[in-house]
N, C-alpha and C positions, 0 to 999 in steps of 0.2 A: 506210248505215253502212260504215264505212273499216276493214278491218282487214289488220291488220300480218298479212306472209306471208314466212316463211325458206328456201329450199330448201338444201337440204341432204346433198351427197353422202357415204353413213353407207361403214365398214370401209372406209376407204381415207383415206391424207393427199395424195392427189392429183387436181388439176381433172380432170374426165372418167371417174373410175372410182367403183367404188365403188357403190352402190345410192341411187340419188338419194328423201329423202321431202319433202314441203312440211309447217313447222310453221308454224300460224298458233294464237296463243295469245288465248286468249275470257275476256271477263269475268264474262259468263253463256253456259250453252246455247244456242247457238241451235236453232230445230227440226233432226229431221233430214234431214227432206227436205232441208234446206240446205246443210247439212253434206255429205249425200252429193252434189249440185252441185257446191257448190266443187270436192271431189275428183275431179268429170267432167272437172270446167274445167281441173283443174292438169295432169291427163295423165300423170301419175308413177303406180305402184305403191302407195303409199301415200301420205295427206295424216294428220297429229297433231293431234290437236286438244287444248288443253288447259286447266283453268283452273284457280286456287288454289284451294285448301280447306284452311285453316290453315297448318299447315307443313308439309304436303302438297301435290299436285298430283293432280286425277285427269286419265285420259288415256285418248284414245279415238282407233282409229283407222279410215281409212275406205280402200278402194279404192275405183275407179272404178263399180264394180258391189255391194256389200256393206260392211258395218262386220264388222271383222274383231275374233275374241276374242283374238288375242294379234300383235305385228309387232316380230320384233327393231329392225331398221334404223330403224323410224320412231322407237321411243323411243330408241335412241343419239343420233337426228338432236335429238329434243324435247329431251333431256340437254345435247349441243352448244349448242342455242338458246339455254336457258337459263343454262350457265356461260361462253357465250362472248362470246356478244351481248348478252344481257339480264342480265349480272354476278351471278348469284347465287352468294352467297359461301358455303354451306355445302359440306360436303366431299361430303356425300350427298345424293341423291334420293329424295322414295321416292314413286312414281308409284301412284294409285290405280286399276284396272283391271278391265277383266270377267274376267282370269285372276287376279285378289287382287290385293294388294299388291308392285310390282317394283322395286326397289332397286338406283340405279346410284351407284357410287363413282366415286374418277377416283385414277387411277394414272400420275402421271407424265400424257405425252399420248393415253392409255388411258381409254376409259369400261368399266366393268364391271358387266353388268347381269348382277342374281342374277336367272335366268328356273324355270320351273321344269322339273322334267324328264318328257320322254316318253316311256318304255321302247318301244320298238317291237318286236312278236310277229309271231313267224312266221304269213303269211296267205299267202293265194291274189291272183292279181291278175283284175280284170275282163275280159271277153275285150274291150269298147272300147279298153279301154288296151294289152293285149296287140298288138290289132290296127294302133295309134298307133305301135308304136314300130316302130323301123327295125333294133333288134338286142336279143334276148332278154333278159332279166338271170338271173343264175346262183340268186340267192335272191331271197325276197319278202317284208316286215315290213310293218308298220302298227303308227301309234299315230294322229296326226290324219291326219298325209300316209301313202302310201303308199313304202316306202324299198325301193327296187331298187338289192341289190349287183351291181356289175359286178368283171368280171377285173383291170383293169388302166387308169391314166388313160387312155391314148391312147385305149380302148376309150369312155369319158366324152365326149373330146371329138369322139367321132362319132356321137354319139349325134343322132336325127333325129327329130322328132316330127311326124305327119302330123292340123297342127291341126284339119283338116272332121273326122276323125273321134274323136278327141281332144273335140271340144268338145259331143260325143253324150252325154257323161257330167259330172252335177255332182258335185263333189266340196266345195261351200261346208262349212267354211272353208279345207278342206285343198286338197293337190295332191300331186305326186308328185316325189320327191327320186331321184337315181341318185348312186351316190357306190362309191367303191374308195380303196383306199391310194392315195397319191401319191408322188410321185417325190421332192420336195425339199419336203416336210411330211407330215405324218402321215396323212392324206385328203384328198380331194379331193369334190366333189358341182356338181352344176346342179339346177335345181329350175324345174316346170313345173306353171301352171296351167290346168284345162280352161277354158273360156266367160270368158274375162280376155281383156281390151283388150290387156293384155303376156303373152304365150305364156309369157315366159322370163323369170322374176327374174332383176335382176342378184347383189345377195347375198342370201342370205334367214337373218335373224337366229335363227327363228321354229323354223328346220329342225334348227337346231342344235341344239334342246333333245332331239329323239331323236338324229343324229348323234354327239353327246357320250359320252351313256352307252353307245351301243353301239361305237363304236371303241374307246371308254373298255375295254371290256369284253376285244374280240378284240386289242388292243394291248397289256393290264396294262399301261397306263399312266393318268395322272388328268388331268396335263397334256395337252393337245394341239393342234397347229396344224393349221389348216386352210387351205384354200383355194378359195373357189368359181371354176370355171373359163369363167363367162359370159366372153363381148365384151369387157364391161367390167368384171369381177373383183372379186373381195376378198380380203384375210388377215381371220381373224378366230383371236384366243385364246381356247380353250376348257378350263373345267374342269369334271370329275364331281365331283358334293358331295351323293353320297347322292340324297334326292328333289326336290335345283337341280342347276340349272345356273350358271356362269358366264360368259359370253359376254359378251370385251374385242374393241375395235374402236376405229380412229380415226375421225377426221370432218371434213371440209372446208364451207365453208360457202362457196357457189354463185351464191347470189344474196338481197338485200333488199329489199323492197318492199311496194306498198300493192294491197288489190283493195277493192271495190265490193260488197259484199253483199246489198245491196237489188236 
C-alpha cells in the first residue's frame, strides 16, 4: 500500500528551521506496530497520523520510540497539511485526540491551536537528572515535563546535557524543559528528551502548554512571545485562557512524497 507522506517544518516560515514533523494522512488505521515503523523510518521527532471522522479528524502521534498523548508541532504540521496541500476550506480544525478534542484556527499565516493547559508545581528534581546537567537551575516545577528556571538566556544557551547519563531515566511521555526571560521576547526555553533518538527537540509545541501559564503568571501578562533557542529554533505565539492554551506558529512544507507500507 502507497501512502501519501508531507514533512513539514512546524513554528518557523523558513527552509531549515523550525521543528520538522512527517504527516502522512490514512483512510483507515493501520496496526500499530506500523504506524510506530513508519515513524522509525522517517527519523524526525514526530510523524501525524490522521484520518477523517465526519467533520472531524482524529489524530495520533508517534515518535520513533512511543505514541505520544499530546505534540504541538506535529498537529500545526497536520493543520499545514491539510489547509495547504490538501485544500481544506473550513476556517477551523478540530482534531480528535488522546488529550480531547484540539482546535486549530488560522490567523492571517498563523495556525492557532487551543491546547490545553499545564500548571507546573514546584518539585524536587531526580538526582539522574541533576547529575545530566552541566549547570544547576535556580527552581524546579513539574506538570508532564519537568521545567527548570534558569537566570538568564545566555545561561540557556550553555546549557549541556550529559546524554549516558541522562538516558538512566524514563520519563515517557514527558522530558525536561529549561527556560528564563529572554532578551528580545518574553522567554526563551530548549527541551530535552531522556532514551529519544533526538536528545534535543527542535521546537517543542507540547511544552508550551505549562510555559504559558507560568510566564503568564510571573510576567502579568496573557499574551506572550516565545522563543526556543535549539540549532534550529522557533517563534511561537502564546496565549493564557484559563485552563487552554493557545499556541500560534507558522509552517513551511519541506517535502512531498510517496512510501511503501507493506
Amino acid at each position: 500500500m502507497k501512502l501519501d507522506l508531507y514533512q513539514i517544518d512546524a513554528f518557523t516560515d523558513k527552509m531549515f528551521k523550525g521543528n520538522p514533523a512527517c504527516v502522512i494522512p490514512l483512510v483507515k488505521w493501520l496496526p500499530d506496530n506500523i504506524l510506530l515503523n513508519i515513524a522509525k523510518k522517517n527519523r524526525v521527532a514526530e510523524t501525524a497520523f490522521f484520518i477523517k471522522k465526519d467533520k472531524n479528524f482524529c489524530l495520533r502521534w508517534f515518535t520513533p520510540e512511543i505514541e505520544m498523548d499530546l505534540c504541538g508541532h506535529a498537529t500545526l504540521a497536520a493543520a499545514h497539511c491539510l489547509k495547504e496541500i490538501l485544500n481544506y476550506k473550513n476556517d477551523k480544525i478540530i482534531f480528535e485526540t488522546l488529550s480531547g478534542e484540539l482546535t486549530v484556527t488560522f490567523e492571517k499565516d498563523y495556525y492557532l491551536m487551543d491546547l490545553p493547559s499545564r500548571i507546573p508545581f514546584s518539585s524536587e528534581l531526580p538526582k539522574v537528572i541533576l547529575k545530566a546537567l552541566n549547570i544547576l537551575p535556580d527552581k524546579v516545577y513539574k506538570s508532564r515535563d519537568y521545567l527548570l528556571v534558569y537566570k538568564n538566556e545566555d545561561v540557556i544557551k550553555n546549557i549541556e546535557i550529559n546524554k549516558q547519563i541522562f538516558d538512566q531515566i524514563n520519563l515517557d511521555p514527558g522530558g525536561v524543559i529549561v527556560t528564563s526571560k529572554g532578551k528580545n521576547c518574553d522567554f526563551v526555553s530548549r527541551y530535552f528528551t531522556p532514551q529519544s533518538s533526538i536528545l534535543e527537540d527542535p521546537v517543542t509545541g507540547s511544552s508550551h502548554c505549562s510555559l504559558t501559564p507560568f510566564w503568564a503568571k510571573r510576567l502579568k501578562k496573557e499574551n506572550l512571545i516565545a522563543h526556543q533557542i535549539s540549532k534550529r529554533g522557533g517563534s511561537i505565539k502564546c496565549f493564557n485562557n484559563g485552563n487552554r492554551v493557545l499556541i500560534g506558529g507558522k509552517a513551511k512544507t519541506y517535502f512531498i512524497g510517496k512510501i511503501e507500507s507493506n
